[in-house]
C-alpha atoms as a printed R data frame, in Angstrom:
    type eleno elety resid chain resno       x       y       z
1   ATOM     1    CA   UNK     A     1  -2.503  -8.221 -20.052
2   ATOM     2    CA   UNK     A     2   1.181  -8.373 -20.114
3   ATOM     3    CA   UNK     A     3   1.621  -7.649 -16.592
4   ATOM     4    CA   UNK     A     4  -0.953 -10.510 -15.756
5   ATOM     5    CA   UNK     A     5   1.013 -12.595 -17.862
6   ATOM     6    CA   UNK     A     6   4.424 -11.991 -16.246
7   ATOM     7    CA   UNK     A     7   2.868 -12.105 -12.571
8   ATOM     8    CA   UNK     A     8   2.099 -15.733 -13.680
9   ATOM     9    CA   UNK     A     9   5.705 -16.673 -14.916
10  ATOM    10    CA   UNK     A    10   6.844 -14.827 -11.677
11  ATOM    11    CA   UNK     A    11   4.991 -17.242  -9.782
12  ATOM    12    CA   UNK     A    12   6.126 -20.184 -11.582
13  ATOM    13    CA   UNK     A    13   9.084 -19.443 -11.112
14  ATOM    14    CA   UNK     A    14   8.974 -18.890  -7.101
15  ATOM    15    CA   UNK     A    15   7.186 -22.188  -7.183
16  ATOM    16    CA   UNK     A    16   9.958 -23.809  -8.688
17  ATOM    17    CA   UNK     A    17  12.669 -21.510  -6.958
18  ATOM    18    CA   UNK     A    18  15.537 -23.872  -5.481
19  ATOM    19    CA   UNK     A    19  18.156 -20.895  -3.690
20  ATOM    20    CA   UNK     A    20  18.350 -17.441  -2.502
21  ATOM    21    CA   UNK     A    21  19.401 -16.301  -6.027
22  ATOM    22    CA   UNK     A    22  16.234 -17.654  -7.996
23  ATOM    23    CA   UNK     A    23  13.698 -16.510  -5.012
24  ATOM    24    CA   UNK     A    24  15.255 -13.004  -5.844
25  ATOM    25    CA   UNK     A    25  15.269 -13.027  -9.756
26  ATOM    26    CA   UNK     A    26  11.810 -14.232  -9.196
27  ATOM    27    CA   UNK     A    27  10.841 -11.461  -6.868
28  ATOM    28    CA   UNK     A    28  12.396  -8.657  -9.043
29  ATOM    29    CA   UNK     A    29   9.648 -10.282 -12.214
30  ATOM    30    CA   UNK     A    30   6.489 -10.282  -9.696
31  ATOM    31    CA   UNK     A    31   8.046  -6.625  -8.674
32  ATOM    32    CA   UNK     A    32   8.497  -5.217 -12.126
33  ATOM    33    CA   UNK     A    33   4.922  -6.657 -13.311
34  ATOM    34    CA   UNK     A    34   3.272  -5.020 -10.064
35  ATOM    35    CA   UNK     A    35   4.126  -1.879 -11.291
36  ATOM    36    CA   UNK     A    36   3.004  -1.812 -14.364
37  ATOM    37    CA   UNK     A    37  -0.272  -3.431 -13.576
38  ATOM    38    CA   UNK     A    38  -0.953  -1.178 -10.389
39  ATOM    39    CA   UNK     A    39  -0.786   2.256 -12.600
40  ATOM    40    CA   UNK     A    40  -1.918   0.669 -15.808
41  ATOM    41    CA   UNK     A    41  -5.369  -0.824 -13.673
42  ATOM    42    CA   UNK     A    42  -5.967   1.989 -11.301
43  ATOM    43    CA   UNK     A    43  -5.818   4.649 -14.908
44  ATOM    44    CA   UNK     A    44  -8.361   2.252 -16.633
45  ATOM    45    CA   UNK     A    45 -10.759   2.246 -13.526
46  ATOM    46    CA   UNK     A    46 -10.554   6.312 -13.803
47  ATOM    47    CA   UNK     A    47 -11.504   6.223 -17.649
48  ATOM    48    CA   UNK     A    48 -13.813   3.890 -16.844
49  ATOM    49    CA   UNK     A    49 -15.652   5.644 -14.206
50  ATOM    50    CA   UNK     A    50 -19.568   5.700 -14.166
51  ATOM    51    CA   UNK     A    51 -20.582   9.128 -14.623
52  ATOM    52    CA   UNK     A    52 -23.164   8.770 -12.587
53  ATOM    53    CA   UNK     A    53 -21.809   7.400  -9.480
54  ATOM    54    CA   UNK     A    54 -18.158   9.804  -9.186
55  ATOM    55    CA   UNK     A    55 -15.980   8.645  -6.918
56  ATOM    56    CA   UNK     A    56 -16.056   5.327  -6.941
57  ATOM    57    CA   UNK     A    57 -12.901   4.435  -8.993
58  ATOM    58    CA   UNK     A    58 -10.558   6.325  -6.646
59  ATOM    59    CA   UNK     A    59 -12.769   4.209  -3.830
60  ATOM    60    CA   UNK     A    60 -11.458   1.060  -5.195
61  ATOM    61    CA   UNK     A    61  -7.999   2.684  -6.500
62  ATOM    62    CA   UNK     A    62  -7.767   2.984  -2.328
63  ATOM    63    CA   UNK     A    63  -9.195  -0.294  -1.638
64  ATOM    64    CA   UNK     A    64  -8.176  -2.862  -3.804
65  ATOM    65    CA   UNK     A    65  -4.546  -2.740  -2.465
66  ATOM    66    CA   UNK     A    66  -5.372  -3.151   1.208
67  ATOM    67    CA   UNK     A    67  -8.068  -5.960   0.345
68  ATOM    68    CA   UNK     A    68  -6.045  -7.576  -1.428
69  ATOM    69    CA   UNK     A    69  -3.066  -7.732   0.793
70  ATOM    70    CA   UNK     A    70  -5.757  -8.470   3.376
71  ATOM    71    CA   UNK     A    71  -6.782 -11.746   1.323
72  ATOM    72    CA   UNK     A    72  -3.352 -12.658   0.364
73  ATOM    73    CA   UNK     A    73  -2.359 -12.997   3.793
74  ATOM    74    CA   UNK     A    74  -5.072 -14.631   5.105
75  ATOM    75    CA   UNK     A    75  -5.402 -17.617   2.280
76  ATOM    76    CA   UNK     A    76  -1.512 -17.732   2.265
77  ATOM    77    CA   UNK     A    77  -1.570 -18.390   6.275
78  ATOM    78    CA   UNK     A    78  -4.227 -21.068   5.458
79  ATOM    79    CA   UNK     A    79  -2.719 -23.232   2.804
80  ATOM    80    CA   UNK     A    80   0.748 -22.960   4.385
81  ATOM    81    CA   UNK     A    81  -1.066 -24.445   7.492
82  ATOM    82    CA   UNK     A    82  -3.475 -26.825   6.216
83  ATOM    83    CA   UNK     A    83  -2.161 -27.156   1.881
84  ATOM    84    CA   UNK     A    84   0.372 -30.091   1.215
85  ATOM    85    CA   UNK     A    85   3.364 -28.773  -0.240
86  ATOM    86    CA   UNK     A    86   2.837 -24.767   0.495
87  ATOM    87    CA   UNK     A    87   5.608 -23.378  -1.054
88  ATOM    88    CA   UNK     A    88   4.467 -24.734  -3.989
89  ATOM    89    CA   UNK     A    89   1.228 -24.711  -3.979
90  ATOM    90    CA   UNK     A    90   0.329 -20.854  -2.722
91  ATOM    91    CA   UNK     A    91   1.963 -20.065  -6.118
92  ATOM    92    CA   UNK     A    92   0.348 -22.077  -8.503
93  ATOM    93    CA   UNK     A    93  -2.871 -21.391  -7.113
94  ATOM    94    CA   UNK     A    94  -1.858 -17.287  -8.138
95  ATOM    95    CA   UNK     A    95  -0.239 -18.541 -11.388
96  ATOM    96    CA   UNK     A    96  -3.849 -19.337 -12.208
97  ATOM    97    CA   UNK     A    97  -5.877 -16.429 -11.011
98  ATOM    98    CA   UNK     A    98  -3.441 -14.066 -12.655
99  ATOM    99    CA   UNK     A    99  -3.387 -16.072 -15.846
100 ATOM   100    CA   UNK     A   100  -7.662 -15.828 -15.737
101 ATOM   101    CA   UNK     A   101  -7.035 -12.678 -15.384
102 ATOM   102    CA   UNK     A   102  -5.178 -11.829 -18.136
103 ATOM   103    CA   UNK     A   103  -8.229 -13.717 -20.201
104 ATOM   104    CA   UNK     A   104 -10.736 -11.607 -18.721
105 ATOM   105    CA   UNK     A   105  -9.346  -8.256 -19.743
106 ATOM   106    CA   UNK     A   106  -9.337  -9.327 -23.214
107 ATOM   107    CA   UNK     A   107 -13.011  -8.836 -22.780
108 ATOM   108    CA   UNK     A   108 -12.867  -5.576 -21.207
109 ATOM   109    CA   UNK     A   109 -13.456  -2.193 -23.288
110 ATOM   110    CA   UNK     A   110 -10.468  -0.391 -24.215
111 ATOM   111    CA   UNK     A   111 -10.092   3.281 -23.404
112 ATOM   112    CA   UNK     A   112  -7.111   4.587 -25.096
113 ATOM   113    CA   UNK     A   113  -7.638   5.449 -28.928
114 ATOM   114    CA   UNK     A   114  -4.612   2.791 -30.978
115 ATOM   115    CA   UNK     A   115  -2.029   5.139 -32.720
116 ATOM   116    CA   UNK     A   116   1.639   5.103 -33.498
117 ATOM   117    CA   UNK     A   117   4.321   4.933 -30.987
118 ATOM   118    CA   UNK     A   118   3.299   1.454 -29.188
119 ATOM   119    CA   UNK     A   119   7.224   0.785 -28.084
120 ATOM   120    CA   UNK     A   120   7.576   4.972 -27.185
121 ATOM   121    CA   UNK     A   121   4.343   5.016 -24.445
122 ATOM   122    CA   UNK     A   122   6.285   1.997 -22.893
123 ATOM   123    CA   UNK     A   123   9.284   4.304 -21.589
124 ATOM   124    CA   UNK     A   124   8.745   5.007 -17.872
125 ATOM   125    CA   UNK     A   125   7.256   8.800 -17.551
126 ATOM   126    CA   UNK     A   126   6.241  10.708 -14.362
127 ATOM   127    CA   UNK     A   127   4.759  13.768 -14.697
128 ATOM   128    CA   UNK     A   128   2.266  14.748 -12.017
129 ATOM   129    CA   UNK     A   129   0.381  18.442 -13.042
130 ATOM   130    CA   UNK     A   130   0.196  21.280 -10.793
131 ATOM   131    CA   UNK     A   131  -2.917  20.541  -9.032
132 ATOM   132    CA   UNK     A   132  -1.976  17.080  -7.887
133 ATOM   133    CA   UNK     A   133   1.447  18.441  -7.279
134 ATOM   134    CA   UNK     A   134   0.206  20.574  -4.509
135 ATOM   135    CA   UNK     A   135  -1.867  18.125  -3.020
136 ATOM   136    CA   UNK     A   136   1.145  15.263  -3.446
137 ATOM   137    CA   UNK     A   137   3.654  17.848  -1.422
138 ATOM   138    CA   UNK     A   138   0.819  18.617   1.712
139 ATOM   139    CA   UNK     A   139   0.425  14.538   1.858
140 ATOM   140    CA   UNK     A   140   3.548  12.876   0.565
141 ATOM   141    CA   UNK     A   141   4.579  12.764   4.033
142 ATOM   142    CA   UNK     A   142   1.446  11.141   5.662
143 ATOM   143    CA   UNK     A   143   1.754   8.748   2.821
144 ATOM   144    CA   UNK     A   144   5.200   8.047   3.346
145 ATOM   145    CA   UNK     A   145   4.265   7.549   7.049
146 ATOM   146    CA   UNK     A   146   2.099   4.712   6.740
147 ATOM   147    CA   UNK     A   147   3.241   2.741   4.018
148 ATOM   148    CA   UNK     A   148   6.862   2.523   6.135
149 ATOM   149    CA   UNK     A   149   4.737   1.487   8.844
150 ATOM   150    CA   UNK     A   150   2.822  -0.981   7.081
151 ATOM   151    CA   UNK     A   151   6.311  -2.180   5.265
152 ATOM   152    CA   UNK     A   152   7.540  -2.960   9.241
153 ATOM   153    CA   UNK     A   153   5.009  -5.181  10.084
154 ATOM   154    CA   UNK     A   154   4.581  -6.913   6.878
155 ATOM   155    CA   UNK     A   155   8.400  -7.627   7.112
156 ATOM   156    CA   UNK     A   156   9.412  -7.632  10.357
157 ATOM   157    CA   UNK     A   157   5.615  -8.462  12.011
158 ATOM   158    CA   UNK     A   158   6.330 -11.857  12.519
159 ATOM   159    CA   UNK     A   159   9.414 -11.428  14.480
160 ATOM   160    CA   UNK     A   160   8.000  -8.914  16.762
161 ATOM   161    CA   UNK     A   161   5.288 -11.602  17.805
162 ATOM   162    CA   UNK     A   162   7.255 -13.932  18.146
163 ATOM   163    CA   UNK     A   163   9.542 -11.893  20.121
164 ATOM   164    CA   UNK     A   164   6.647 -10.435  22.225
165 ATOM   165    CA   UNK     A   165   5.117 -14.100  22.652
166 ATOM   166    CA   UNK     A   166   7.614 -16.711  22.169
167 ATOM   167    CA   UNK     A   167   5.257 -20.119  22.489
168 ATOM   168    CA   UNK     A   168   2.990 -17.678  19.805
169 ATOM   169    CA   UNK     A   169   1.339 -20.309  17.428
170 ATOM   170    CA   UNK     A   170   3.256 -19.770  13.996
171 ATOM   171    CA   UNK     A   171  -0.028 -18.312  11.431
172 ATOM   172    CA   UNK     A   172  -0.059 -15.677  14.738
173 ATOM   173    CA   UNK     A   173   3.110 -13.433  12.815
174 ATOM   174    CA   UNK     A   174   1.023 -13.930   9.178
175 ATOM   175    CA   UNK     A   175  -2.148 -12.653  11.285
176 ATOM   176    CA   UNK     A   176  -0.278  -9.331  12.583
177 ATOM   177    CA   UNK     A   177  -0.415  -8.265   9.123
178 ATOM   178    CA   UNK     A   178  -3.540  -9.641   8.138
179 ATOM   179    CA   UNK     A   179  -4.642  -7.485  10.897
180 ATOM   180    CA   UNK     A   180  -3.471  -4.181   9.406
181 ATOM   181    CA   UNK     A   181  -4.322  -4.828   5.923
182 ATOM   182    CA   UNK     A   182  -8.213  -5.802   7.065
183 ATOM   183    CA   UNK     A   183  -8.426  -2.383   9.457
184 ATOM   184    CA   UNK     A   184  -7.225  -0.681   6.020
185 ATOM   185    CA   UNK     A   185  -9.602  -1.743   3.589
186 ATOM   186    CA   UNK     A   186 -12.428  -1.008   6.314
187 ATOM   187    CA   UNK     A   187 -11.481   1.970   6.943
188 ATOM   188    CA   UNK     A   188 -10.861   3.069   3.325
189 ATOM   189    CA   UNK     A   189 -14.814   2.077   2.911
190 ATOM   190    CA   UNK     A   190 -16.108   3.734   6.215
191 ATOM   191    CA   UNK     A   191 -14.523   6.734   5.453
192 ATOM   192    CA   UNK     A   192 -15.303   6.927   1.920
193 ATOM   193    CA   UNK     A   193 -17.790   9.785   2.091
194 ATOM   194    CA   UNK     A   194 -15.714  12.099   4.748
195 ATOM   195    CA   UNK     A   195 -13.555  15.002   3.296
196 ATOM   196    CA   UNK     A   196 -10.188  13.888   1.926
197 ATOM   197    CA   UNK     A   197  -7.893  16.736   4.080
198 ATOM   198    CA   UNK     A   198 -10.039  15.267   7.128
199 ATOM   199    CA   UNK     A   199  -9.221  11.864   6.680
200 ATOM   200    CA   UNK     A   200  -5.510  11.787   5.765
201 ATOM   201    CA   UNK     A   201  -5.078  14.793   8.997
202 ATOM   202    CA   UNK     A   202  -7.006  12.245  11.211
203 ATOM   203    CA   UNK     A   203  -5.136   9.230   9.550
204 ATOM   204    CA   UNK     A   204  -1.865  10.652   9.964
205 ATOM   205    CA   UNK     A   205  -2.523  11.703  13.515
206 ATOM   206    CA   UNK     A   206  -3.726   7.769  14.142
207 ATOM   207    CA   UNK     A   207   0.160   7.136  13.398
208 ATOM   208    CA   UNK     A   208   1.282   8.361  16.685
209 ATOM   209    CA   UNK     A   209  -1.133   6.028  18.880
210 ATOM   210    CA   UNK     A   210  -0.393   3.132  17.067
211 ATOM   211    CA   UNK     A   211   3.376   3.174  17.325
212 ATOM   212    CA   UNK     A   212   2.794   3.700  20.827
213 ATOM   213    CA   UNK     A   213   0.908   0.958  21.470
214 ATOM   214    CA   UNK     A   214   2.790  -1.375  19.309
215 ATOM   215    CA   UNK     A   215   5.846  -0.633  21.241
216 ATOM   216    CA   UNK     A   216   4.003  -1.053  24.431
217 ATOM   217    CA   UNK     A   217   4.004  -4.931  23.775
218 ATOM   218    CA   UNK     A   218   7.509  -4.888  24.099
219 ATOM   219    CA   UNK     A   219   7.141  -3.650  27.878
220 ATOM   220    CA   UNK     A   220   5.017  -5.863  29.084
221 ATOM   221    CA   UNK     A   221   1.528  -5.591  27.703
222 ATOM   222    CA   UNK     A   222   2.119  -8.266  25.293
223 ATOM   223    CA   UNK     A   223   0.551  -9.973  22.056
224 ATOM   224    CA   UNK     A   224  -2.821  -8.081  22.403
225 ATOM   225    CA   UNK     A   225  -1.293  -4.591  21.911
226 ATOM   226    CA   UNK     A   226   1.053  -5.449  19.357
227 ATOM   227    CA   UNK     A   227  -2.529  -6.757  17.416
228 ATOM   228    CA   UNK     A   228  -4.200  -3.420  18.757
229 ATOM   229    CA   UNK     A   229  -1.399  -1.232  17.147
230 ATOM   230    CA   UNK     A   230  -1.500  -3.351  13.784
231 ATOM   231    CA   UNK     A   231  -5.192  -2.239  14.154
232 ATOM   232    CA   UNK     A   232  -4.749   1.091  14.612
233 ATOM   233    CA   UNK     A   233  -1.671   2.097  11.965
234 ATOM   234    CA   UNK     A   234  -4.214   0.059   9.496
235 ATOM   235    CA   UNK     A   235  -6.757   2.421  10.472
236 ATOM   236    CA   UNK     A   236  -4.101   5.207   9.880
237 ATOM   237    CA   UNK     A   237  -3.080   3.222   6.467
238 ATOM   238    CA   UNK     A   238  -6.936   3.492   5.040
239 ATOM   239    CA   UNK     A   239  -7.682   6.603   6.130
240 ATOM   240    CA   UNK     A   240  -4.319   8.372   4.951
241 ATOM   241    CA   UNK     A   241  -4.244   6.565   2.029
242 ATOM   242    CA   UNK     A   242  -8.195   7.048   1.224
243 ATOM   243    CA   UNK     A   243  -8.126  11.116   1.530
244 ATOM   244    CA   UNK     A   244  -4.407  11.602  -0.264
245 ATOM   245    CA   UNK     A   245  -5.571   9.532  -3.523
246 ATOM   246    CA   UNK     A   246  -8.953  11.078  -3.511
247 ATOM   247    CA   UNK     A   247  -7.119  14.938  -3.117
248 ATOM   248    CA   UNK     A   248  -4.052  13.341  -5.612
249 ATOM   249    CA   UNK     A   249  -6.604  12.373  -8.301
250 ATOM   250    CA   UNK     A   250  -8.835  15.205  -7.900
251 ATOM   251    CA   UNK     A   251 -10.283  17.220 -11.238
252 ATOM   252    CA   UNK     A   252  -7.382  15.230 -13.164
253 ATOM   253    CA   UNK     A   253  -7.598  15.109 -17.094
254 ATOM   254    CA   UNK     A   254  -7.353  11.935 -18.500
255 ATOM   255    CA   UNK     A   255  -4.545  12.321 -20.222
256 ATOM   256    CA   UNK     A   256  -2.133  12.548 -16.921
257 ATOM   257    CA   UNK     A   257  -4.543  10.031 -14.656
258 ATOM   258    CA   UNK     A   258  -1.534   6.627 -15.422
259 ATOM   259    CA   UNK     A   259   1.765   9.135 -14.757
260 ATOM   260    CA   UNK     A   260   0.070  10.578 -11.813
261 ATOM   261    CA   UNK     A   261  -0.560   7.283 -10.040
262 ATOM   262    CA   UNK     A   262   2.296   5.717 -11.234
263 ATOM   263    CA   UNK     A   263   4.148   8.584  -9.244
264 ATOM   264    CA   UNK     A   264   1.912   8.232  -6.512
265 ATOM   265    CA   UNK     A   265   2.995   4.550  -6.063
266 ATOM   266    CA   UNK     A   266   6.234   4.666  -6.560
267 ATOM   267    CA   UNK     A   267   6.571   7.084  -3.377
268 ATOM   268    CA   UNK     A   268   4.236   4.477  -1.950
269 ATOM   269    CA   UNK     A   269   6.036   0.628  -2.755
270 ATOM   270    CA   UNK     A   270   9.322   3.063  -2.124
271 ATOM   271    CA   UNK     A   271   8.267   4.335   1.146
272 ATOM   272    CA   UNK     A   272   7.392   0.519   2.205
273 ATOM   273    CA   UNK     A   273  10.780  -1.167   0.781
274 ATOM   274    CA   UNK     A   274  13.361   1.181   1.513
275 ATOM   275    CA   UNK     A   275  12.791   1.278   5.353
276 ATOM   276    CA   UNK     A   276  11.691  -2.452   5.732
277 ATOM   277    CA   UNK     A   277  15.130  -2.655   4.081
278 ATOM   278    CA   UNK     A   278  17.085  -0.731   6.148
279 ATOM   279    CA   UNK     A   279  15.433  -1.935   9.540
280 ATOM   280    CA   UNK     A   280  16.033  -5.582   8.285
281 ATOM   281    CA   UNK     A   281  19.920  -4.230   8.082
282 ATOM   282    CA   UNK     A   282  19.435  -2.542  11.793
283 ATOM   283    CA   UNK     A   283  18.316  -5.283  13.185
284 ATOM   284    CA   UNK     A   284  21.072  -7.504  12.517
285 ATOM   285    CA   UNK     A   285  22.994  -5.350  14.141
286 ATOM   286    CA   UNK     A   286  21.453  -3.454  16.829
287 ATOM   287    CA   UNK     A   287  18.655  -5.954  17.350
288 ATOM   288    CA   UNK     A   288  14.964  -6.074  17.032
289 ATOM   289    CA   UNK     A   289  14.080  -4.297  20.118
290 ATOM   290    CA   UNK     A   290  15.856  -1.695  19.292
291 ATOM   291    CA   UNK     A   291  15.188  -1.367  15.392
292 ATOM   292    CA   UNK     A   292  11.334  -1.194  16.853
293 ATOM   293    CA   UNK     A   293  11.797   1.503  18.768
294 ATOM   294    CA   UNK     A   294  13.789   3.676  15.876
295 ATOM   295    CA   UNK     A   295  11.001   3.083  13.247
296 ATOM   296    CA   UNK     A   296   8.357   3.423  15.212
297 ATOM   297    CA   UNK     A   297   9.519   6.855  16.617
298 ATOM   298    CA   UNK     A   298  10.622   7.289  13.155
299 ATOM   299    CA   UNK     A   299   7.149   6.996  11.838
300 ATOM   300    CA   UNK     A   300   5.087   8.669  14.625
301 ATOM   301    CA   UNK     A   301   7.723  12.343  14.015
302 ATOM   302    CA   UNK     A   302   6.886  11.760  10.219
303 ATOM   303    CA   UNK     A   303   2.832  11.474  10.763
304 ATOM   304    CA   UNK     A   304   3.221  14.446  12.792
305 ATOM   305    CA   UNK     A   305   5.150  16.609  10.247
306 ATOM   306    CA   UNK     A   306   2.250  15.381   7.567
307 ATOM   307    CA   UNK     A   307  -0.555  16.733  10.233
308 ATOM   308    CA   UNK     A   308   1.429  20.256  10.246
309 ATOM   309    CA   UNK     A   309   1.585  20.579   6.003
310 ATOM   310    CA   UNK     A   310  -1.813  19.345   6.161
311 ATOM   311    CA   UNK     A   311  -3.138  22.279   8.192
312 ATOM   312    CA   UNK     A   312  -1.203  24.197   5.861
313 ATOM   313    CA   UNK     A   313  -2.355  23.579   2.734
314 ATOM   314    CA   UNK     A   314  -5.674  23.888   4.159
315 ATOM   315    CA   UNK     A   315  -4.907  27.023   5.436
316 ATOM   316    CA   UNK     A   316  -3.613  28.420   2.080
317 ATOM   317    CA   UNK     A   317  -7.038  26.552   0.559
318 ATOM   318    CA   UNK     A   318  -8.948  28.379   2.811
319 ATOM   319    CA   UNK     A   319  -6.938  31.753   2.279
320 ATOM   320    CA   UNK     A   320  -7.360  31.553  -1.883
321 ATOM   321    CA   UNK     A   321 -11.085  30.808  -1.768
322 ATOM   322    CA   UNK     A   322 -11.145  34.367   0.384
323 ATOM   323    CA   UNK     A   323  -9.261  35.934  -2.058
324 ATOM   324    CA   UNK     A   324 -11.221  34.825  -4.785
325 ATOM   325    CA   UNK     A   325 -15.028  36.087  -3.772
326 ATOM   326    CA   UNK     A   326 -15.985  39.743  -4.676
């Protein structure tokens, strides 16, 4: 609830944001109430987990992100092109769905049992266990991977079609994302019943093809294959990020579910910032073109390296279970 609550401030305050300096403060709020929500949300859809139907909380732990990115986009696009006053106006309208949000988990069962030390479980903690460490290590770098590559093109996305297509209309760079985000959130549901190693190995591998063809619209083949590689690393984005949550959170007790995601998304909103950063920097310097290139060969050696200590840990997987019958 207090995360809801200061995602709605944070977006009164964008709405109202008059300089660099306020847009930033403002952005820093929405970031710092993102993470608490994220881990604090995807924990409580763990505990509260039909019994019945397993699986299904790290299903929407995998696709709630994508989706909602996906939506965000998309109605953000719209109002900014048909909404009066859209810089205003895209906020309010999420001041108010996080704010009804915040009433409707007042009316939500609570999972944790109330004891001392309220102000103590607010200190930042992340402690993964052994079993998710091992299965954090063989993925971290698939994961690493695609939310870099999905931090390009939600950053730098627009500029590339409009480099690529200058007379582009203007909701065509919101769309390039749009594009990744919806080929996530399908594929996170298509592949929801396939093995976890098989999907983030395939995933991963997708990595390679897309950067390819993204780049390929900057020699020539134009707008359609910079929309076909924002297709195909959001294929790689839901299927990576489908199989390494569902072989992260795998025969986890309850009591380490919140640290365990917590750590898995700070290597994921890290993995998406840091290098948007930096090829924001690069391009100023070295140009777009150029900064293109860099990441996306950059991303395409790291998928690779996460298809090699995938095969590995399956490898040692398959090598214990030997072990282990008479």
């Amino acid at each position: 609830m207090g995360a809801l609550l200061v995602e709605a401030a944070s977006m009164v305050l964008l709405a109202s944001a008059d300089g660099a300096g306020a847009l930033i403060a403002a952005r820093v709020l929405q970031g710092a109430a993102t993470g608490a929500a994220t881990s604090a949300a995807g924990a409580a859809l763990l505990d509260l987990e039909d019994p019945r139907r397993p699986g299904r909380s790290a299903l929407t732990n995998s696709i709630a992100p994508v989706a909602g990115m996906a939506a965000g986009v998309l109605a953000s696009t719209l109002l900014i092109r048909f909404a009066p006053a859209p810089t205003v106006i895209t906020y309010v309208v999420l001041a108010i769905l996080f704010a009804a949000q915040a009433i409707a988990v007042t009316f939500t069962a609570e999972t944790a049992r109330p004891h001392a030390g309220a102000l103590r479980s607010l200190r930042p903690r992340l402690a993964v266990p052994p079993s998710a460490r091992r299965a954090l290590l063989a993925v971290g770098t698939g994961v690493v991977a695609i939310w870099a590559l999905g931090g390009f093109y939600s950053s730098l996305g627009p500029s590339l079609v409009h480099l690529v297509a200058p007379g582009a209309p203007q909701a065509a760079g919101g769309m390039v994302f749009f594009t990744l985000t919806a080929a996530a959130a399908l594929t996170v549901w298509t592949l929801r019943r396939t093995a976890p190693h098989a999907a983030a190995g395939g995933g991963s591998l997708t990595v390679v093809p897309a950067a390819a063809l993204t780049l390929s619209g900057l020699h020539g083949a134009g707008l359609p294959a910079v929309f076909g590689g924002a297709a195909l690393a959001g294929t790689a984005f839901g299927a990576v990020s489908q199989g390494a949550l569902r072989m992260t959170l795998a025969s986890l007790a309850a009591q380490d579910r919140a640290a365990t995601l917590a750590a898995y998304y700070v290597l994921s909103y890290l993995s998406m910032s840091l290098p948007a950063i930096a090829a924001g920097a690069a391009t100023q310097q070295y140009g777009l073109r150029t900064t293109a290139h860099a990441y996306a060969v950059a991303a395409a050696l790291l998928a690779v390296t996460a298809v090699a200590a995938l095969a590995v840990s399956r490898g040692r997987t398959a090598h214990s279970a030997h072990d282990d019958l008479p």
